[in-house]
C-alpha positions as protocol buffer text, in pm:
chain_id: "A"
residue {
  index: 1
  type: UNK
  ca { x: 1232 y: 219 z: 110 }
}
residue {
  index: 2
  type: UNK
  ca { x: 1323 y: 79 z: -272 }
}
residue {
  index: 3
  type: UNK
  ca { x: 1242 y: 291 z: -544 }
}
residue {
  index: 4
  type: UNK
  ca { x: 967 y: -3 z: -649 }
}
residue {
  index: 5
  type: UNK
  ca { x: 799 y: 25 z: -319 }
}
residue {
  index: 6
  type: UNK
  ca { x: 781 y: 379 z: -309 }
}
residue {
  index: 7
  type: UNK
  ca { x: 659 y: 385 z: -636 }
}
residue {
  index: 8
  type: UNK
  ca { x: 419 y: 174 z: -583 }
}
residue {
  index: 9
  type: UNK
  ca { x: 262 y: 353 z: -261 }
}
residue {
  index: 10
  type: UNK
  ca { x: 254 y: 662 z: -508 }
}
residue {
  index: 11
  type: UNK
  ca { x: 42 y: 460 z: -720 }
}
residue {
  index: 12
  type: UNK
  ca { x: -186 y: 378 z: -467 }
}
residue {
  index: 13
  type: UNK
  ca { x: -254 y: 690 z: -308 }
}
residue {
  index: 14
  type: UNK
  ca { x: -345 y: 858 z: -645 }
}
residue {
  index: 15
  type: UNK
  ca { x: -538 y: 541 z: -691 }
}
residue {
  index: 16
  type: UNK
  ca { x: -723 y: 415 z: -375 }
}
residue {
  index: 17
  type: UNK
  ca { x: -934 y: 159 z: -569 }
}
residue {
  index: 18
  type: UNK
  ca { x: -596 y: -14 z: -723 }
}
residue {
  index: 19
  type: UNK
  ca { x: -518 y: -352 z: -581 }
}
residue {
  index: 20
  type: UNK
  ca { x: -172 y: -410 z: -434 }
}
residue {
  index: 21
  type: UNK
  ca { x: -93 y: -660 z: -715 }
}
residue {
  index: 22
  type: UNK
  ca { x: -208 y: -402 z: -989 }
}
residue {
  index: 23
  type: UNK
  ca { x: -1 y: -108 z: -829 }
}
residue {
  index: 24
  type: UNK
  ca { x: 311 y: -323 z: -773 }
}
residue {
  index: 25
  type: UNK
  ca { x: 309 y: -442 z: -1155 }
}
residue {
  index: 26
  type: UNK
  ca { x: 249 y: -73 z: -1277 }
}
residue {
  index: 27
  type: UNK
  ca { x: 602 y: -28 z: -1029 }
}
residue {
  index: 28
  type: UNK
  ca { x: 811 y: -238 z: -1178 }
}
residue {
  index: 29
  type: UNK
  ca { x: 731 y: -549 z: -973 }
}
residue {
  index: 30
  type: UNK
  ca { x: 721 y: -915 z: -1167 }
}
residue {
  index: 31
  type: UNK
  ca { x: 369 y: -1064 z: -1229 }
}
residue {
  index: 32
  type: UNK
  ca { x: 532 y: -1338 z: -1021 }
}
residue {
  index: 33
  type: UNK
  ca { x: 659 y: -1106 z: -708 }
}
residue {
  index: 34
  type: UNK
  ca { x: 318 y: -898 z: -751 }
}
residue {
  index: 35
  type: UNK
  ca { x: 100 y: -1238 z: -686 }
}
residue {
  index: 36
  type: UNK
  ca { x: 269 y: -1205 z: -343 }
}
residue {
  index: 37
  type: UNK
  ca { x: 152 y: -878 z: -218 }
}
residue {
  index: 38
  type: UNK
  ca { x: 257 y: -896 z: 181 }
}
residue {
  index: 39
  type: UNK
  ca { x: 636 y: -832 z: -35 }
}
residue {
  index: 40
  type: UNK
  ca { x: 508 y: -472 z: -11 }
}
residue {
  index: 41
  type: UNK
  ca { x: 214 y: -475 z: 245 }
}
residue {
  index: 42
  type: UNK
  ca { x: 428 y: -525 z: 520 }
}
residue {
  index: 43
  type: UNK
  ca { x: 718 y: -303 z: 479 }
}
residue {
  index: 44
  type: UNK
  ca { x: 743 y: -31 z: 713 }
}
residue {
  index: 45
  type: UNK
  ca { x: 671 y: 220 z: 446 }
}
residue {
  index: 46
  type: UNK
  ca { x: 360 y: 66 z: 360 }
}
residue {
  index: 47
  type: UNK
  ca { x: 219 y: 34 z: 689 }
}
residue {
  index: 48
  type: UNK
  ca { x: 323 y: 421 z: 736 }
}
residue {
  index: 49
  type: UNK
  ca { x: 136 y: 527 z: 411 }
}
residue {
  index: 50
  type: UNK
  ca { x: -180 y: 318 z: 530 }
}
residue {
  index: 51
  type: UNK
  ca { x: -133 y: 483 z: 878 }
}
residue {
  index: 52
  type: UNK
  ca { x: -122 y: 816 z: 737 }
}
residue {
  index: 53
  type: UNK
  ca { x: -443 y: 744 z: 529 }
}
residue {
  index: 54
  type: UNK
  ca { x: -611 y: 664 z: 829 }
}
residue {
  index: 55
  type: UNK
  ca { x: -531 y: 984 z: 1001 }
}
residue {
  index: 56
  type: UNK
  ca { x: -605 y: 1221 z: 742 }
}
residue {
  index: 57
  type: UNK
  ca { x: -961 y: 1030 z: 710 }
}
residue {
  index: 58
  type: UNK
  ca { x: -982 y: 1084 z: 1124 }
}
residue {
  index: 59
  type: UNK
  ca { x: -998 y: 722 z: 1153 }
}
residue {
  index: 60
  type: UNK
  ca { x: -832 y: 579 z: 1454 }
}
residue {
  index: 61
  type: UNK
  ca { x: -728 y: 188 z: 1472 }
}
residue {
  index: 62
  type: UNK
  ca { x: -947 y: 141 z: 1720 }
}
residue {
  index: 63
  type: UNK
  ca { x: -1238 y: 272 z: 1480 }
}
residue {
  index: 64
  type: UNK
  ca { x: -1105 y: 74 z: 1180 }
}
residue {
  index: 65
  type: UNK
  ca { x: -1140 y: -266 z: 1336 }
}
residue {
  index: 66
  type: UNK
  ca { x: -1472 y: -196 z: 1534 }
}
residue {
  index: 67
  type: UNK
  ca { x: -1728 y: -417 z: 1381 }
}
């Protein structure tokens, strides 16, 4: 994990209603990199953080993409 991305992943678990884009400028990211924000969204640490998330709220996938 860069230092950006985990910053950024810091800055969106203190701040769950922060878009990606927002949190990635606030890290260090480019305006121009931040318009792009699968750059962060699908690194491994990302998609640990939002897994994480999900399991302290007792949400299981499964649950998540129910309709």
């Amino acid at each position: 994990m860069t230092g950006k991305q985990s910053k950024a992943i810091e800055i969106l678990q203190e701040n769950p209603g922060k878009s990606v884009s927002s949190a990635m400028v606030e890290a260090g990211y480019s305006p121009a990199t931040a318009k792009t924000p699968s750059e962060l969204t699908r690194s491994q640490a990302y998609k640990t953080m939002y897994s994480e998330q999900l399991e302290k709220a007792s949400i299981t996938t499964e649950l998540f993409f129910q309709n």
